[in-house]
DRENPA-3360 file (N, C-alpha, C; in nm, 2 decimals, always signed):
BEGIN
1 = XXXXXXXX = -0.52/+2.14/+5.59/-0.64/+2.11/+5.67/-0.71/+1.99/+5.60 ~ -0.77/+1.89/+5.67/-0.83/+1.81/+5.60/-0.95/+1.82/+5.54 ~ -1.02/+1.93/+5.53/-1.13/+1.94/+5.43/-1.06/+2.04/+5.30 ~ -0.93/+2.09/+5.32/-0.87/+2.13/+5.19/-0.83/+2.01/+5.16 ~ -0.73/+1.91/+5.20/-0.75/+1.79/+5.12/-0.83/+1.71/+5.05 ~ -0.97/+1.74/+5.10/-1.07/+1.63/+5.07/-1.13/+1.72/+4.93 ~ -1.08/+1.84/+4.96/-1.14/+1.93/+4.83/-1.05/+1.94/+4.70 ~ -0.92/+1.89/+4.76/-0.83/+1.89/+4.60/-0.87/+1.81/+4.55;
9 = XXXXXXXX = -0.88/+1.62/+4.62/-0.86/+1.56/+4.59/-0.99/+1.47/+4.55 ~ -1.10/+1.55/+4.57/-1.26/+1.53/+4.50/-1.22/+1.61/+4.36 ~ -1.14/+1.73/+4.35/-1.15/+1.76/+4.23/-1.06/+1.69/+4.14 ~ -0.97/+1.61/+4.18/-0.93/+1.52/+4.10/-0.94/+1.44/+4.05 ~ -1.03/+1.36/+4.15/-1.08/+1.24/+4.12/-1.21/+1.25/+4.01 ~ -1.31/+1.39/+4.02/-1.40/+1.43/+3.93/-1.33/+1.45/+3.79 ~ -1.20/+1.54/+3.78/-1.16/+1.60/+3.69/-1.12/+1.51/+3.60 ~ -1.06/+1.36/+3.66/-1.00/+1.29/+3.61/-1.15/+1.18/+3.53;
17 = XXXXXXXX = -1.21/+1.17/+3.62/-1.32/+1.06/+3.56/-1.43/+1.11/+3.50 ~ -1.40/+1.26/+3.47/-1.43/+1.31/+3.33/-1.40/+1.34/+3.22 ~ -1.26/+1.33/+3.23/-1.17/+1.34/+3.13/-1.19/+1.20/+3.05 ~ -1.16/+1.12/+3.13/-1.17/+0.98/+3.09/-1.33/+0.97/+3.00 ~ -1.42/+1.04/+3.09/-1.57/+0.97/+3.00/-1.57/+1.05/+2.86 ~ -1.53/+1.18/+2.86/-1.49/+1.27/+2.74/-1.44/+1.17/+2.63 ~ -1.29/+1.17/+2.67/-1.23/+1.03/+2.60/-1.28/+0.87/+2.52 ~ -1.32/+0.84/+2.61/-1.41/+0.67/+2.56/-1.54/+0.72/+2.53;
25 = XXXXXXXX = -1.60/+0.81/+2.65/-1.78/+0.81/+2.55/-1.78/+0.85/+2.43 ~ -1.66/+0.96/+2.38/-1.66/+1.05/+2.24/-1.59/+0.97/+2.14 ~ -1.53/+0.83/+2.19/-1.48/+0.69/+2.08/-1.60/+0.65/+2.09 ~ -1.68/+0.60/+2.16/-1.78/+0.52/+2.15/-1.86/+0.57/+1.99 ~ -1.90/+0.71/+2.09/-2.04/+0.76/+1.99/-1.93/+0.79/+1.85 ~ -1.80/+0.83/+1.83/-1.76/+0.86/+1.69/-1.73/+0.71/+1.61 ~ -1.69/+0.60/+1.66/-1.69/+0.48/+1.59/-1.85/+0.45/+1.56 ~ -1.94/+0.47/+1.63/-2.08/+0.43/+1.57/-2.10/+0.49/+1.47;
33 = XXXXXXXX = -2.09/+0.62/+1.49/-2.11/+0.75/+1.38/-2.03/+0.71/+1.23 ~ -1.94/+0.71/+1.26/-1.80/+0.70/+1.14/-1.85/+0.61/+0.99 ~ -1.95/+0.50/+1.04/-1.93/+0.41/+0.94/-1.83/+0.33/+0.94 ~ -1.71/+0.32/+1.00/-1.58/+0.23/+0.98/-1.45/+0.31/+0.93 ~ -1.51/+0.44/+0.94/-1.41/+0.52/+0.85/-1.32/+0.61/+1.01 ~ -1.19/+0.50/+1.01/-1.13/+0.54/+1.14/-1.07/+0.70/+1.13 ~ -1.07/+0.74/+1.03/-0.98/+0.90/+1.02/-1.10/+1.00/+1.06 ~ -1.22/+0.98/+1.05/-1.34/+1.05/+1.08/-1.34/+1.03/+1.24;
41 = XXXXXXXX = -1.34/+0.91/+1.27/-1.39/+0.88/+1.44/-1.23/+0.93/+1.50 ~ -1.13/+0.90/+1.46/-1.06/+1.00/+1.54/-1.01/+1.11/+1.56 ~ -1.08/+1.18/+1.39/-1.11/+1.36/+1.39/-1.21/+1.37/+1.52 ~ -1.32/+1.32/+1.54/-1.41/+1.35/+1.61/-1.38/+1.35/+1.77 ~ -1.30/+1.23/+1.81/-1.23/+1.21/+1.93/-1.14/+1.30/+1.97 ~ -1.10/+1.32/+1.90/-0.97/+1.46/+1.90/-1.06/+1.57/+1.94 ~ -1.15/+1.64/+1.87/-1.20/+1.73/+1.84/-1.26/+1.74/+2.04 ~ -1.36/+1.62/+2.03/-1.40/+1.69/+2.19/-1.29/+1.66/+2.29;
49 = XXXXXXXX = -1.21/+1.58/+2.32/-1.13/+1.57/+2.39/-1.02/+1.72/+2.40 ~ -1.01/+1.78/+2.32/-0.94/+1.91/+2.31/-1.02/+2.01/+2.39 ~ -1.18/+1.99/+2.38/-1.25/+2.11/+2.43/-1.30/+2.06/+2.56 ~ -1.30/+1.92/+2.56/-1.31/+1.92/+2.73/-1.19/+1.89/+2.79 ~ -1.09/+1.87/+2.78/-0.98/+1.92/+2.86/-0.94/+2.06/+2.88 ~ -0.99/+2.18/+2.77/-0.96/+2.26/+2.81/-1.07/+2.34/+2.93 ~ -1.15/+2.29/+2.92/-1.26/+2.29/+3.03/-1.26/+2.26/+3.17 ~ -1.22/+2.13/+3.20/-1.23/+2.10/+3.28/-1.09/+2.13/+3.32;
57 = XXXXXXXX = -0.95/+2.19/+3.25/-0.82/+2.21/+3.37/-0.88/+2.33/+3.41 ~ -0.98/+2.46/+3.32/-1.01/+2.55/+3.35/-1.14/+2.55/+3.53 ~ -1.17/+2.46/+3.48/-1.27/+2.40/+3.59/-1.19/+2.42/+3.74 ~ -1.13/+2.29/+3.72/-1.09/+2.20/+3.87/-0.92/+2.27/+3.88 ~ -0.91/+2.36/+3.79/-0.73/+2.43/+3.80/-0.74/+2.51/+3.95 ~ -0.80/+2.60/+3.96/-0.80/+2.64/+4.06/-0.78/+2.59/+4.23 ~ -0.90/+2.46/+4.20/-0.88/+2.37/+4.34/-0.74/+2.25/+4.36 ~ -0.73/+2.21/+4.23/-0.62/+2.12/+4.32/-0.49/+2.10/+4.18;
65 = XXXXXXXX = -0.51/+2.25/+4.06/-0.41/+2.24/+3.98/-0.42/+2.17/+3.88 ~ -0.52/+2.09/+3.91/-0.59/+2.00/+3.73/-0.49/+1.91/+3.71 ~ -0.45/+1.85/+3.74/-0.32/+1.75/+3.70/-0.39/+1.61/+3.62 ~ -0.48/+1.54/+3.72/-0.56/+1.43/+3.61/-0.41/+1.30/+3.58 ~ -0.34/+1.33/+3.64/-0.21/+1.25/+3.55/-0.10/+1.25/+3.67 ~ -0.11/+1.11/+3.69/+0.02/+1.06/+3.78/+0.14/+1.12/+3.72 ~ +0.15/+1.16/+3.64/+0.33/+1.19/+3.58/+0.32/+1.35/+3.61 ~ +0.22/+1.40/+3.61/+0.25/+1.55/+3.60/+0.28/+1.57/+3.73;
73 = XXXXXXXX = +0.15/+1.54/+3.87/+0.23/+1.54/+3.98/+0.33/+1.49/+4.04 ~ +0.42/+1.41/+4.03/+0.48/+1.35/+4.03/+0.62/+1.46/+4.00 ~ +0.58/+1.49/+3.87/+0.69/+1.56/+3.87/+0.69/+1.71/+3.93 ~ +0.54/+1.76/+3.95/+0.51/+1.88/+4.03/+0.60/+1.87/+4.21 ~ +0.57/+1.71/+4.22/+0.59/+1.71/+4.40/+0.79/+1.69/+4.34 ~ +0.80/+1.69/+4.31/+0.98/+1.69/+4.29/+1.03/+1.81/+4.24 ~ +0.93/+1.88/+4.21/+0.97/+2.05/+4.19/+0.93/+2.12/+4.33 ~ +0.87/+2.08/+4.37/+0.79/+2.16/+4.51/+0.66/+2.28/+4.48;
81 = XXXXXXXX = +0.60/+2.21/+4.40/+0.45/+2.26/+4.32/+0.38/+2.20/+4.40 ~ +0.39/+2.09/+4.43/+0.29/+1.98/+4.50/+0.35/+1.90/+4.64 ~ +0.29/+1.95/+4.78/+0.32/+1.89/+4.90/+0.37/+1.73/+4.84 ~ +0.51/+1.68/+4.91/+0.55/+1.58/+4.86/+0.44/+1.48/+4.95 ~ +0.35/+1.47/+5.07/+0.27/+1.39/+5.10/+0.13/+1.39/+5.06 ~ +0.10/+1.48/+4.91/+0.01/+1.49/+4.89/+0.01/+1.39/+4.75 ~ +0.11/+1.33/+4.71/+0.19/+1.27/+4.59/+0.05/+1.15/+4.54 ~ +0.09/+1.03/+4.66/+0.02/+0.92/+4.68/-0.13/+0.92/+4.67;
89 = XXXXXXXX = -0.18/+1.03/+4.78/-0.31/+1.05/+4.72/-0.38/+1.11/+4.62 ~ -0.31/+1.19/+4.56/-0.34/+1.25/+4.44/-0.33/+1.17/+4.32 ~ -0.27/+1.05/+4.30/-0.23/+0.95/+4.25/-0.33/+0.89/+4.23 ~ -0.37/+0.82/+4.37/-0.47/+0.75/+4.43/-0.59/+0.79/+4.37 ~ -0.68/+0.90/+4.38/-0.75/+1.00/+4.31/-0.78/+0.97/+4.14 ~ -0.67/+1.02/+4.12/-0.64/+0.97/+3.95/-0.70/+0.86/+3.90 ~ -0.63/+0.77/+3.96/-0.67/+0.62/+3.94/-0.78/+0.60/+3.94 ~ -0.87/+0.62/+4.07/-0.99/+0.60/+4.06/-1.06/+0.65/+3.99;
97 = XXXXXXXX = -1.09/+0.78/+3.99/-1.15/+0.83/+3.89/-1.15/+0.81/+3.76 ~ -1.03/+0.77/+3.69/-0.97/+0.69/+3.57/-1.08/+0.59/+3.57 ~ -1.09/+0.52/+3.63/-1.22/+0.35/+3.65/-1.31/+0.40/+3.63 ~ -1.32/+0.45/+3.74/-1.51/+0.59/+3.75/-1.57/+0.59/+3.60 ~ -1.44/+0.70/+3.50/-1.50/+0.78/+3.46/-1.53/+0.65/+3.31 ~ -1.42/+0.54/+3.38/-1.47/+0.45/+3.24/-1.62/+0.39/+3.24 ~ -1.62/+0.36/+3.33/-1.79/+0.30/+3.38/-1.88/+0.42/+3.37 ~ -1.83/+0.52/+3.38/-1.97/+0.64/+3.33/-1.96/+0.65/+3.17;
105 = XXXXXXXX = -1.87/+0.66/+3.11/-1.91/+0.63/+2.97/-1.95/+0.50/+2.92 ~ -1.96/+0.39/+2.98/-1.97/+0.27/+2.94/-2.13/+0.27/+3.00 ~ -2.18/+0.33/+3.11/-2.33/+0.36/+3.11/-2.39/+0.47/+3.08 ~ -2.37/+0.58/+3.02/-2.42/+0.63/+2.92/-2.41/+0.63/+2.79 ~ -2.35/+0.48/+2.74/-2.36/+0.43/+2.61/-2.38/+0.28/+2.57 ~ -2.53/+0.23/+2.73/-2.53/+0.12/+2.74/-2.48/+0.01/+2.74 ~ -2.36/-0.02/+2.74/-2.27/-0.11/+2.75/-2.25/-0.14/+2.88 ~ -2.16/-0.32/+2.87/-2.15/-0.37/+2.97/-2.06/-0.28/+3.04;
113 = XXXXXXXX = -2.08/-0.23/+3.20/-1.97/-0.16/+3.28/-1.83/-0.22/+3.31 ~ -1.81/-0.36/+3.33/-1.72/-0.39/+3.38/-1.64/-0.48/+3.25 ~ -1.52/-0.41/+3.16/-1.50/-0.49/+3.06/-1.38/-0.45/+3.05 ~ -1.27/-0.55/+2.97/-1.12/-0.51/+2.92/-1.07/-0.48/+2.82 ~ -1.03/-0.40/+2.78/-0.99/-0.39/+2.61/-0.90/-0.49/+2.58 ~ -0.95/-0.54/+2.45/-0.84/-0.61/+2.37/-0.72/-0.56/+2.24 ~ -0.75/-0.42/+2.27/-0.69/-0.39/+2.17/-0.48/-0.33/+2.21 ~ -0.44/-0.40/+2.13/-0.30/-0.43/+2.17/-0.26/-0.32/+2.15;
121 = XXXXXXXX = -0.13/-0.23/+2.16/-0.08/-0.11/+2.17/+0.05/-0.15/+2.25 ~ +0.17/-0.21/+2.14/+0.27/-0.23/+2.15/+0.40/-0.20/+2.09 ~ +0.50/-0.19/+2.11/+0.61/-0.21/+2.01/+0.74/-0.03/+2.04 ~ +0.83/-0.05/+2.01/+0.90/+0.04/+2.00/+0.84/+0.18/+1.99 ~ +0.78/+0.20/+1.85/+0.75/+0.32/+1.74/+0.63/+0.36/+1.93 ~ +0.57/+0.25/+1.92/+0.42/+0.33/+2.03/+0.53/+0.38/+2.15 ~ +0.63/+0.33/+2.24/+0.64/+0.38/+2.34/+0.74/+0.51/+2.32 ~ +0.84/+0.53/+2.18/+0.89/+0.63/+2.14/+0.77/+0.76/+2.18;
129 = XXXXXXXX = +0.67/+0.71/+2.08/+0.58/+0.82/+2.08/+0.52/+0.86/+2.21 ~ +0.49/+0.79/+2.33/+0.43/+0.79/+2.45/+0.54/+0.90/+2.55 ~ +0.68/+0.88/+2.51/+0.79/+0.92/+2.56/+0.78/+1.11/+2.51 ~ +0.74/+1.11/+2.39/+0.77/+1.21/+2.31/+0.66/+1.29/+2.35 ~ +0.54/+1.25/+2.36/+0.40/+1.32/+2.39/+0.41/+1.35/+2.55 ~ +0.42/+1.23/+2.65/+0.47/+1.29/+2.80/+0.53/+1.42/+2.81 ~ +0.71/+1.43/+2.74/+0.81/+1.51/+2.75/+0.74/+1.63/+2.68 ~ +0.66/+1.62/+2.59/+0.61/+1.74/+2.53/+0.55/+1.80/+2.61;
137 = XXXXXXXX = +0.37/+1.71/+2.68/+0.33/+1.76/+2.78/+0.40/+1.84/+2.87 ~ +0.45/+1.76/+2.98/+0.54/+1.85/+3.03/+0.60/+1.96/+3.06 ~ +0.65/+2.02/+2.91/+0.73/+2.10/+2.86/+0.63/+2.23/+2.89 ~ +0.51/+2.18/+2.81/+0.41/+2.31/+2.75/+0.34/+2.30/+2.91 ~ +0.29/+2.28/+3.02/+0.25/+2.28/+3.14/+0.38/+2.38/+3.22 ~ +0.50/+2.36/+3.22/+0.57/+2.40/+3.31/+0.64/+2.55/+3.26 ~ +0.60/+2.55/+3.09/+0.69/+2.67/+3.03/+0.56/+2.76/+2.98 ~ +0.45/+2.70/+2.99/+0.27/+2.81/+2.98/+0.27/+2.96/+3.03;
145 = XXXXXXXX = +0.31/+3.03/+2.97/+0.26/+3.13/+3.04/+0.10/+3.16/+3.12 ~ +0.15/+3.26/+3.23/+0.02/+3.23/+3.32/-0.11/+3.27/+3.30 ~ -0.22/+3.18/+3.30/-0.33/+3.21/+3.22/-0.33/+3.10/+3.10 ~ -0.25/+3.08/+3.03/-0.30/+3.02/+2.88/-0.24/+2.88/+2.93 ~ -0.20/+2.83/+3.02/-0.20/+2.67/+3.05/-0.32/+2.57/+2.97 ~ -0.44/+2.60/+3.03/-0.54/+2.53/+2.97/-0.56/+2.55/+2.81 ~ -0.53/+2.67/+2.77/-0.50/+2.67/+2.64/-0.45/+2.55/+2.53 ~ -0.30/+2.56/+2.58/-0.18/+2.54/+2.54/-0.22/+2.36/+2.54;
153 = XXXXXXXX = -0.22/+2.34/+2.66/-0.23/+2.23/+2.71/-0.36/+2.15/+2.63 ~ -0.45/+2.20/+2.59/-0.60/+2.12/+2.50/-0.52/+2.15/+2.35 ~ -0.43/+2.25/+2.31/-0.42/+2.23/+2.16/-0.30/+2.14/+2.16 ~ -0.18/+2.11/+2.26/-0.04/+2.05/+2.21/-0.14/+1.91/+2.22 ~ -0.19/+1.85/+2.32/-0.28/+1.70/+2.31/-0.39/+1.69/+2.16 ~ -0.42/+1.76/+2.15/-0.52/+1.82/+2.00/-0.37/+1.72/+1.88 ~ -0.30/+1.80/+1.88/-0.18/+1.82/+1.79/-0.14/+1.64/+1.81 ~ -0.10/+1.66/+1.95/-0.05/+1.49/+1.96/-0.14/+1.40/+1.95;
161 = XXXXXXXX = -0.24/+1.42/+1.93/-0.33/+1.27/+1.88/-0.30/+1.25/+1.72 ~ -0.27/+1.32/+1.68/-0.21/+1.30/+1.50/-0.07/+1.29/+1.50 ~ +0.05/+1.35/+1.54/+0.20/+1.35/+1.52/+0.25/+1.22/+1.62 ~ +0.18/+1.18/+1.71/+0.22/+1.04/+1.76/+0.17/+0.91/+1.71 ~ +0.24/+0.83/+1.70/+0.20/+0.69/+1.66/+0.14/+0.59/+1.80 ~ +0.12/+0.64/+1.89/+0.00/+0.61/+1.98/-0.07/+0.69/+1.97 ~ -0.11/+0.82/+1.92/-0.18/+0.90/+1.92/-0.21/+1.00/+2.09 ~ -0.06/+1.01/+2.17/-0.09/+1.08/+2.29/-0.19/+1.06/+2.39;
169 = XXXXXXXX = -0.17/+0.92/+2.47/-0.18/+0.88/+2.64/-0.11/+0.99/+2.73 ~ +0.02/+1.00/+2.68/+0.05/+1.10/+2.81/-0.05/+1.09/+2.94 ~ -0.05/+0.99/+2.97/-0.11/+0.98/+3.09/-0.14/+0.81/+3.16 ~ -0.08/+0.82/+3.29/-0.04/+0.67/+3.30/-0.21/+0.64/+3.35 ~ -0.30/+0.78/+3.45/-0.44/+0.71/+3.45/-0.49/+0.69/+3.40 ~ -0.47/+0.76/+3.25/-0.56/+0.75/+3.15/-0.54/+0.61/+3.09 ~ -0.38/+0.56/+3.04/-0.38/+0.43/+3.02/-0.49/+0.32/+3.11 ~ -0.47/+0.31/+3.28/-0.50/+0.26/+3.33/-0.65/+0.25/+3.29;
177 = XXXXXXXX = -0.72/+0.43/+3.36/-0.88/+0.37/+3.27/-0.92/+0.31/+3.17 ~ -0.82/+0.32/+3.09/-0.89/+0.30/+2.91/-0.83/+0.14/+2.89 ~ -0.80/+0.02/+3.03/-0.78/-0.06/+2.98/-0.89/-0.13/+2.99 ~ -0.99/-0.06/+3.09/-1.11/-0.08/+3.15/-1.22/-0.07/+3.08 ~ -1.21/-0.06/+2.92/-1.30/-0.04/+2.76/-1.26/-0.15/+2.70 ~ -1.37/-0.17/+2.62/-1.26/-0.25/+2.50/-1.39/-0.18/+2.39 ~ -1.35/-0.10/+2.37/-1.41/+0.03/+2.28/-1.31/+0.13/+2.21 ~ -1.28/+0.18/+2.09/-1.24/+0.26/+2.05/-1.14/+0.33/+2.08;
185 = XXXXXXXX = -1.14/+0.40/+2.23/-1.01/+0.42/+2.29/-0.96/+0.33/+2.38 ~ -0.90/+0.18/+2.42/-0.92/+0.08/+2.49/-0.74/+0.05/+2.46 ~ -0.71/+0.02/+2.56/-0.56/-0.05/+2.53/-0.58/-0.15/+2.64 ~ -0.52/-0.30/+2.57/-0.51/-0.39/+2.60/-0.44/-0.43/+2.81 ~ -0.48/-0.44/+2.84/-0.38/-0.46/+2.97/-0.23/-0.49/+3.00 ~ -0.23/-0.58/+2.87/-0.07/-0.64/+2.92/+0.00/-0.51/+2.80 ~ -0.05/-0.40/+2.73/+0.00/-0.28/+2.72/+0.04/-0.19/+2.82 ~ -0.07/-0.18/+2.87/+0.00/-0.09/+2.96/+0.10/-0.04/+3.04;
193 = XXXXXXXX = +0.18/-0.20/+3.09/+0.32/-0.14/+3.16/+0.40/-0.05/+3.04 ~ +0.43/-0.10/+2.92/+0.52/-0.02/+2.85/+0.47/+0.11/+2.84 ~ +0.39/+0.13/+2.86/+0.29/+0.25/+2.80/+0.32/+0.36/+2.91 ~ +0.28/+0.30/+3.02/+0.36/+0.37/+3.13/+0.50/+0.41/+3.17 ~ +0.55/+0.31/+3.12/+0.70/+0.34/+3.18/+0.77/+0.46/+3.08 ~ +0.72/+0.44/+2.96/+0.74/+0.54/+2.84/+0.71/+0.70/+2.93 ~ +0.59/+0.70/+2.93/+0.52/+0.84/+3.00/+0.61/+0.89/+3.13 ~ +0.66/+0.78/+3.20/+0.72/+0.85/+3.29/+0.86/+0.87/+3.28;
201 = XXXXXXXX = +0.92/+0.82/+3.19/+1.05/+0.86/+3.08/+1.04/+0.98/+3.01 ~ +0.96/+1.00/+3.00/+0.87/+1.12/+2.88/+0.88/+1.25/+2.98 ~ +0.82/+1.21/+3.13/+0.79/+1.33/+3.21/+0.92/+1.39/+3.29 ~ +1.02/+1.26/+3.28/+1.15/+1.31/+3.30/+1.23/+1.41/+3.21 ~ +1.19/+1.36/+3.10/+1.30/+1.45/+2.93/+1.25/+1.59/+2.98 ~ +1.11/+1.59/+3.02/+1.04/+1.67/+2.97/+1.07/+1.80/+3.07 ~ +1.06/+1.76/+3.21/+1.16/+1.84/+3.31/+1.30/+1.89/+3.30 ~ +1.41/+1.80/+3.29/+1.52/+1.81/+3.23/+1.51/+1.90/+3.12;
209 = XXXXXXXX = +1.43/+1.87/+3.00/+1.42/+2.01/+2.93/+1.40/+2.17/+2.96 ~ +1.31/+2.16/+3.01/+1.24/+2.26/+3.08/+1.37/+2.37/+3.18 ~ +1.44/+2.27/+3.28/+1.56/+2.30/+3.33/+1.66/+2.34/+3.27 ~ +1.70/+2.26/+3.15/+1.79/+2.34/+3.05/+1.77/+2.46/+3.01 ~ +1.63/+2.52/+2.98/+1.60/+2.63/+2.92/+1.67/+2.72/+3.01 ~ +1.67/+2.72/+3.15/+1.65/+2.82/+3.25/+1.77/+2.92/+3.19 ~ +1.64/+3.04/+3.28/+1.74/+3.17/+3.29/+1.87/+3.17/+3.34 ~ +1.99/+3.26/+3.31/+2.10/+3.29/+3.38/+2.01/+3.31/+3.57;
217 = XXXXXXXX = +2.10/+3.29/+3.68/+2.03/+3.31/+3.80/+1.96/+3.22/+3.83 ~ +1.95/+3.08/+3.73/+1.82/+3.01/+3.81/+1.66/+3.07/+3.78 ~ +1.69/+3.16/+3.69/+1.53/+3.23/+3.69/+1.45/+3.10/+3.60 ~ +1.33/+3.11/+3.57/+1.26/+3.05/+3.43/+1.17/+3.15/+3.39 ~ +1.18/+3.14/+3.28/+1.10/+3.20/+3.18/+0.90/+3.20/+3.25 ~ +0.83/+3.30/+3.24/+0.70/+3.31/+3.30/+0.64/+3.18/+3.25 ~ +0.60/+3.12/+3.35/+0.51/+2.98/+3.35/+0.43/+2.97/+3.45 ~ +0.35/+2.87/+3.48/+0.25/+2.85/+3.51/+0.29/+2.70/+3.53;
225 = XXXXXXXX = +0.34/+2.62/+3.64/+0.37/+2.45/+3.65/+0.23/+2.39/+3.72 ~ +0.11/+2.51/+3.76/+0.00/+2.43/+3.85/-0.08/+2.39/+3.80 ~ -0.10/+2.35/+3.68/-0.24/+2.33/+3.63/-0.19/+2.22/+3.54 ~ -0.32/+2.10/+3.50/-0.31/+2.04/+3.36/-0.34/+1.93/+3.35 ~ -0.29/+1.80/+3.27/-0.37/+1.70/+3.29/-0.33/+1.63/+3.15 ~ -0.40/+1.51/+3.08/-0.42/+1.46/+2.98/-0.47/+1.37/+3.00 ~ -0.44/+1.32/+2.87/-0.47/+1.18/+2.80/-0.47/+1.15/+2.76 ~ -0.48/+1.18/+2.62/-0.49/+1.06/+2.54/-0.56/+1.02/+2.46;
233 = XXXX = -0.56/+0.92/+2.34/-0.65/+0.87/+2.19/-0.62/+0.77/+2.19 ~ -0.65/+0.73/+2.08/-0.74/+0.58/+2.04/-0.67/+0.57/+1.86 ~ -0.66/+0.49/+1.85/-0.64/+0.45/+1.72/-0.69/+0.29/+1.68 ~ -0.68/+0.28/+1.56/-0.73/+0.13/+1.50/-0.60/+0.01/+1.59;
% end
């Protein structure tokens, strides 16, 4: 029905462009805070981004599954979790909200709204890690037992902002918004294709894993594939 559409896809588009303000407002205010001392500001980034993702999949999980992340649906609508014509606009959603939620942290911490990050986020080692953090995501979303998704999901991103050398984007809107900073969590533009293509390499392992696990019969192990989301840190 089209007011259940309009209702998944409002909670996406919120879910997402608050994840995003969580993310860059909580770089902003921890680089001011830090003194220069980047291991502090992205304790502190870490720290709320863990507790508002676990929030808000808990939030908007129910209406449209919390995804926040082109790669998760993506791989939901190729499982049959997610109507395959619901793919595009849920995407669509993401994205914007992604922008949204950069311009709401960029005006509740006075800054100019409309700006690009120059901070580069390139090279092998970053898109290994982008690959490794996706595939992980993934993994912990589709193998969650049911109930502790949002859990699972705010500590393994918690975890991958430190064991990855991007510090865990897992998330192609989140790249997209955060190119739209040039603040603390901000990656450069002409980063982002690798950054993506990594993540959605990542979201493939990460299925294929997940498949391998399976029970004798095609069964899988109790999970929970409807809920979740990410995104992602910042580093120097």
């Amino acid at each position: 029905m089209p007011s259940e559409l309009a209702r998944r896809l409002l909670a996406e588009l919120l879910g997402t462009a608050l994840l995003l303000a969580v993310v860059i407002g909580s770089g902003i205010m921890a680089e001011r805070l830090a003194g220069g001392n980047v291991a502090i500001a992205l304790l502190a980034n870490t720290l709320a981004t863990v507790g508002g993702l676990y929030i808000l999949i808990e939030v908007f999980g129910p209406v449209s599954g919390a995804h926040f992340n082109p790669a998760v649906s993506l791989v939901m609508a190729a499982r049959g979790a997610l109507p395959r014509p619901l793919l595009l606009p849920y995407v669509a959603a993401q994205l914007l909200g992604a922008l949204l939620g950069a311009w709401l942290a960029h005006a509740m911490f006075d800054t100019t709204l409309l700006q690009f990050s120059t901070k580069v986020r390139s090279g092998t080692g970053q898109w290994i890690a982008e690959a490794v953090a996706t595939a992980g995501l993934l993994l912990v979303i589709l193998r969650a037992p049911a109930g502790r998704v949002a859990a699972m999901v705010a500590c393994y991103i918690g975890a991958a902002y430190w064991f990855t050398a991007s510090t865990s984007f897992a998330n192609p809107a989140a790249a997209f918004g955060r190119m739209f900073s040039d603040s603390f969590a901000g990656i450069a533009p002409a980063s982002v294709p690798g950054f993506v293509v990594a993540q959605l390499v990542g979201a493939g392992l990460g299925a294929a894993i997940h498949r391998a696990l399976r029970l004798e019969g095609g069964q899988v192990s109790p999970a929970a594939p409807a809920a979740t989301s990410v995104h992602a840190a910042k580093e120097p």
